[in-house]
C-alpha positions in Angstrom: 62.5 58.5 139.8 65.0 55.6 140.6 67.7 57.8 139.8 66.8 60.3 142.2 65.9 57.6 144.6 69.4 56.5 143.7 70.9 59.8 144.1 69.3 60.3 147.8 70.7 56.9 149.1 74.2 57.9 147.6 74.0 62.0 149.2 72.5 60.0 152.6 75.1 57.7 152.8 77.4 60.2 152.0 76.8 62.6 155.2 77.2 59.4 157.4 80.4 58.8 156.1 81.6 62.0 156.8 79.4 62.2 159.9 81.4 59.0 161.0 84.9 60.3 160.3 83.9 64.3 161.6 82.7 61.8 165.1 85.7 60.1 164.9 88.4 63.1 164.7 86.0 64.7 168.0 86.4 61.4 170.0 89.1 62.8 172.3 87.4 65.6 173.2 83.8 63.7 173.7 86.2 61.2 176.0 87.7 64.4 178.0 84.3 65.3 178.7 83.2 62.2 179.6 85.8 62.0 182.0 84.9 65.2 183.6 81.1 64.7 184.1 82.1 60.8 185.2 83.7 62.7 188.1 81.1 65.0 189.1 78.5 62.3 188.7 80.4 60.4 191.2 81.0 63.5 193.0 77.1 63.7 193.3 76.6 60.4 195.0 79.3 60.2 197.0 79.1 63.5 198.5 75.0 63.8 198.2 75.7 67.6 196.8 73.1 68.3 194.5 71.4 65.8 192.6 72.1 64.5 189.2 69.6 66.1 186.9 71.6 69.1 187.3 73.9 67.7 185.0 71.5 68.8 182.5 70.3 71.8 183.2 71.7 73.7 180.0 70.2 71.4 177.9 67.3 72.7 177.1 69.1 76.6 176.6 71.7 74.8 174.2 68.6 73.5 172.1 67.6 77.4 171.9 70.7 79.1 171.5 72.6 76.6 169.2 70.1 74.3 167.7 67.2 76.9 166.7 69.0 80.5 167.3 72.6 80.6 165.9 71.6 78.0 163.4 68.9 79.8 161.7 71.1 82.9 161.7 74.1 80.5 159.8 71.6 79.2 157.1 70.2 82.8 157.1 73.4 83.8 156.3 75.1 81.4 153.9 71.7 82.0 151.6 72.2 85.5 152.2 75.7 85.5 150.7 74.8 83.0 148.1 72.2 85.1 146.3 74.7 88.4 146.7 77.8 86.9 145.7 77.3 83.8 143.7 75.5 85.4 140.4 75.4 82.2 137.5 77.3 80.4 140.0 74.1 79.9 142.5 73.2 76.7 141.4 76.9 75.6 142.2 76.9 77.3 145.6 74.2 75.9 146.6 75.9 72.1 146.2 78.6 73.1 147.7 77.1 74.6 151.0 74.8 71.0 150.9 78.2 69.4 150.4 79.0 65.8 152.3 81.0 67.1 154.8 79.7 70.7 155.1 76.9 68.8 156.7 78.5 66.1 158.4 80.7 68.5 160.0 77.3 70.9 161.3 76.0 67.8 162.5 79.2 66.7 164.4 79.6 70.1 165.8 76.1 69.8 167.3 76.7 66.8 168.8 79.7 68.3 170.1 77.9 71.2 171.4 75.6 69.2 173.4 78.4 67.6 174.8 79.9 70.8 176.3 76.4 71.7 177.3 76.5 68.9 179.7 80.2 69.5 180.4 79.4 73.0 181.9 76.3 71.8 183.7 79.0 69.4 185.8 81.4 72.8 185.9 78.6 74.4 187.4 78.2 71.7 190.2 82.1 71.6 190.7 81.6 75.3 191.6 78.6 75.5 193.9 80.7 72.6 195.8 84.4 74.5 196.1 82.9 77.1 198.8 81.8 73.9 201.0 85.8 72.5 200.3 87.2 76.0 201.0 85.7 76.4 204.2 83.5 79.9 202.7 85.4 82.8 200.8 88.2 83.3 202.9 90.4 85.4 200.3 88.6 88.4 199.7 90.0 90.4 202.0 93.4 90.0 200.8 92.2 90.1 196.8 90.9 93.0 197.6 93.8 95.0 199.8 96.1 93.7 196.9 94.1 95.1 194.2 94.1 98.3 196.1 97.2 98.3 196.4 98.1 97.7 192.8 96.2 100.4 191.9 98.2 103.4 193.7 95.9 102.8 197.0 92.5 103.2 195.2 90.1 100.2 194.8 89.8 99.7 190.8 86.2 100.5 191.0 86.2 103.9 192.2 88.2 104.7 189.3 85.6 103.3 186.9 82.7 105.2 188.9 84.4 108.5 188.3 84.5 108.4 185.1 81.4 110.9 183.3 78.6 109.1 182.4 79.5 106.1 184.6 76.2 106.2 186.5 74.0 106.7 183.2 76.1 103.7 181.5 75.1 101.1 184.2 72.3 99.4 182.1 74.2 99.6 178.8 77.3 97.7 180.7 75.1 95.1 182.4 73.8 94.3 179.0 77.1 94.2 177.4 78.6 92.1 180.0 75.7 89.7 180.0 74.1 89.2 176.6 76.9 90.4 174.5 79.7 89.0 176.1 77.7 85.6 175.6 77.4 86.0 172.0 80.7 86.7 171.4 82.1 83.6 173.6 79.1 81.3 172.2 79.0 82.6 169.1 82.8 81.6 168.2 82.6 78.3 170.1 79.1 77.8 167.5 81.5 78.8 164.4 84.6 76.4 165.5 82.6 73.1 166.2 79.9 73.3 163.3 82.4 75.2 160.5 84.9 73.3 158.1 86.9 76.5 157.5 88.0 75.8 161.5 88.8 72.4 161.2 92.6 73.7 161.5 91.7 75.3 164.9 89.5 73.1 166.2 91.0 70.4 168.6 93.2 73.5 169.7 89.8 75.6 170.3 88.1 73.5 172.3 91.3 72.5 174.7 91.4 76.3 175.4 87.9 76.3 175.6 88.0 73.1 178.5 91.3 74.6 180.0 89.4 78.0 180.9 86.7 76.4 182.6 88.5 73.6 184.4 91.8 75.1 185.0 90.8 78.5 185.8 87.2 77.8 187.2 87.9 74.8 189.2 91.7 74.6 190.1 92.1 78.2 190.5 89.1 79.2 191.9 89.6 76.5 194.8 92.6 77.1 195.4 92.0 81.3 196.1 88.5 81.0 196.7 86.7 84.7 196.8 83.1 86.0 196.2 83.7 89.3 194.9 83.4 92.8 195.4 79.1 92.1 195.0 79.4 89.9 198.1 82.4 90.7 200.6 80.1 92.3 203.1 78.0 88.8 203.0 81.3 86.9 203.5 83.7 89.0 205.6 80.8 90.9 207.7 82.8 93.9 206.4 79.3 95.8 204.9 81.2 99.3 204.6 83.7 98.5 202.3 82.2 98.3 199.0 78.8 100.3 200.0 79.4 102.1 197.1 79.2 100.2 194.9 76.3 98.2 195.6 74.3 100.9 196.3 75.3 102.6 192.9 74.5 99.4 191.3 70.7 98.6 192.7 70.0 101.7 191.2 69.8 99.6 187.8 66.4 97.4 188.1 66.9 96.4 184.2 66.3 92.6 183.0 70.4 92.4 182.9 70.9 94.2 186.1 74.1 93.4 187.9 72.5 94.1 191.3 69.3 91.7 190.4 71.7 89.1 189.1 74.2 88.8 192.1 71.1 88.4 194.3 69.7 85.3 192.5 73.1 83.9 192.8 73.4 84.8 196.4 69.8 83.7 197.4 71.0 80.2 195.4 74.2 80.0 197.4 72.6 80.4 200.5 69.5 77.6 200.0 72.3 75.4 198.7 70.4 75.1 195.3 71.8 74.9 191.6 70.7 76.7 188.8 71.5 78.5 185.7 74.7 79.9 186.1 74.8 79.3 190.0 78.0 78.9 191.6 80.0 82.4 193.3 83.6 82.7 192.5 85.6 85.8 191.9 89.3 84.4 191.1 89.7 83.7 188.7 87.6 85.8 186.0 86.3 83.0 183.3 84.0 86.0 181.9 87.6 87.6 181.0 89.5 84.3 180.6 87.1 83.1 177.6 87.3 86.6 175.5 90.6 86.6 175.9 90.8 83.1 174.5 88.6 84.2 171.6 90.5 87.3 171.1 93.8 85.5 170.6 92.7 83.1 168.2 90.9 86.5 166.3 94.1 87.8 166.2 96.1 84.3 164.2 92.7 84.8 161.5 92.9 88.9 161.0 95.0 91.0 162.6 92.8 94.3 162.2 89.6 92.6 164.1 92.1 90.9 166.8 92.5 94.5 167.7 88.4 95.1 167.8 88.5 91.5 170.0 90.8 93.0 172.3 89.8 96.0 172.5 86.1 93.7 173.8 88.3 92.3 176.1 89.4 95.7 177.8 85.8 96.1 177.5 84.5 93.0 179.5 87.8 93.1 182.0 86.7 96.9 183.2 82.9 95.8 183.2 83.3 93.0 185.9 85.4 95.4 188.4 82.9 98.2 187.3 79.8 95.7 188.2 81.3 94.4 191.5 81.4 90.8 189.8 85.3 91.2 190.3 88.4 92.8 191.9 90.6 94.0 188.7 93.6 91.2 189.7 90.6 88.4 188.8 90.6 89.8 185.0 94.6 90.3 185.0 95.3 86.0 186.7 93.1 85.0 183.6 94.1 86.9 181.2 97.8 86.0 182.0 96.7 82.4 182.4 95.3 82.1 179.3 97.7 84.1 176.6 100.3 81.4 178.0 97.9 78.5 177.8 97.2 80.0 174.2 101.3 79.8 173.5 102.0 76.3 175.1 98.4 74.6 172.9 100.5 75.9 169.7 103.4 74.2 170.0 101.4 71.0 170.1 101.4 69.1 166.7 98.1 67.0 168.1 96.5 69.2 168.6 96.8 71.5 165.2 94.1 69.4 163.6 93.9 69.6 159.6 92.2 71.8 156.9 89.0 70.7 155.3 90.3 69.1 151.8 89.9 71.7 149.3 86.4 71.6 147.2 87.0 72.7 143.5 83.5 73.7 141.4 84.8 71.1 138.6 84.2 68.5 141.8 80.9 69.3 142.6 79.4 69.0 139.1 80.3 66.0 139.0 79.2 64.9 142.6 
């Protein structure tokens, strides 16, 4: 008993050594967060836009999607491939996924996670306020005639809608754009901040990750502030334009509706409230910008599946011009944006981070 007991302590104080050194290496990126939700705090009572509980409104979802969802399907998982794969060596894969720092490092990247959870919570107020600084949308009109005009004289989207099928595809693309696209995105962040085998990637990871939403989302976006196909007739009084579209797309009353979607939004923009995902801006497309992202560090792990990840990205750039969330030259600014951002982050030493120390089986016996 008192060597178990003994053991315990040791494991216990273990994973908060770790823990304190995985907290320590993420301190930067905690600080840049602060930072950022410092500002829209301030932003909040200076400006008396919003309130600040709205800070948190992704809490509780991050407690659902990362805490209970994607971490019961990693443990699912890892026992999964343990009882395949690990035949007399079970015993030995088991101490090794329980390892010090294997669990220091989940339990870092959790904290981390909550951290960006209330990082995009003040990205979200940053975004319902840039309309108000912008004076409206006053760019759609010439986002649109330019992406017109970049497409031979046709808009992008009556390209899509000619396609066969395009009509009958509406609720699988809504779903795609919506609940897969967010497992994909979410899903690699989830990997990178809890996994040791991304410790190399990490610090570079999550600069893309706050570059794309700050950069793109906030900078950007402000500085060519549009609503998007979905709403130019609210913004330039211009109802004929895109018609089309929208009528094409209330056909589709599905729980991940386009047409159902943009309304909520709209109906938030217009009472001034904030809410899940609540904020309308077109230019740049983050939806594109982030697969993109994850697509191009895909391609540094495997060549073969950065061609899948890109091919998702085609995928999710014709989806927003198809759903009237964006013009086409929204997906093409991000995508741009972010292959050079991608470039510029790897030539920064800093920010290369450092393998997890190998862990031989002759180690763990003995731990």
């Amino acid at each position: 008993m008192n060597t178990l007991i003994f053991s315990s302590k040791e494991f216990g104080q273990g994973v908060l050594r770790s823990l304190a050194d995985c907290l320590l290496r993420d301190a930067p990126l905690h600080a840049a967060i602060l930072c950022y939700c410092l500002l829209a705090l301030t932003g909040t009572v200076i400006l008396e836009h919003g309130n600040i509980l709205s800070l948190l409104q992704y809490l509780e979802r991050a407690a659902l999607v990362f805490l209970l969802f994607m971490s019961s399907v990693l443990l699912g998982t890892k026992l999964i491939l343990v009882i395949l794969r690990a035949g007399r060596r079970r015993k030995l894969a088991y101490r090794r996924m329980l390892s010090h720092y294997r669990i220091a490092r989940f339990l870092a990247g959790l904290i981390l996670l909550i951290s960006i959870s209330i990082f995009l919570g003040a990205f979200t107020w940053f975004k319902t306020l840039l309309p108000a600084l912008s004076g409206g949308f006053p760019h759609d009109p010439l986002l649109a005639d330019l992406d017109r005009w970049l497409h031979g004289g046709t808009d992008p989207w009556r390209i899509l809608w000619s396609l066969p099928f395009a009509s009958e595809a509406l609720p699988v693309v809504g779903y795609g754009y919506s609940v897969l696209w967010y497992l994909l995105c979410f899903g690699g962040l989830f990997f990178v901040v809890t996994s040791p085998k991304a410790d190399h990637l990490r610090g570079r990871y999550i600069a893309s990750f706050l570059f794309c939403w700050i950069f793109l989302g906030n900078i950007v976006a402000g500085s060519l502030m549009s609503a998007g196909p979905a709403f130019y007739g609210a913004v330039t009084q211009d109802v004929e334009r895109f018609r089309p579209l929208i009528l094409a797309l209330s056909q589709d009353q599905s729980p991940f509706s386009a047409s159902i979607l943009q309304s909520y939004l709209w109906f938030l923009h217009e009472k001034g409230l904030s809410g899940f995902g609540s904020g309308i801006s077109a230019f740049p497309s983050i939806h594109v910008g982030l697969i993109v992202m994850n697509a191009l560090f895909v391609w540094e792990y495997s060549r073969r599946w950065g061609a899948v990840a890109f091919a998702a990205c085609l995928l999710t750039m014709a989806s927003s011009v198809y759903l009237g969330w964006h013009y086409a030259l929204d997906g093409y600014v991000a995508a741009g944006v972010m292959v050079l951002a991608h470039l510029m982050l790897k030539r920064m030493p800093r920010l290369q981070g450092q393998s997890m120390p190998a862990i031989r089986w002759p180690a763990l016996i003995k731990s």
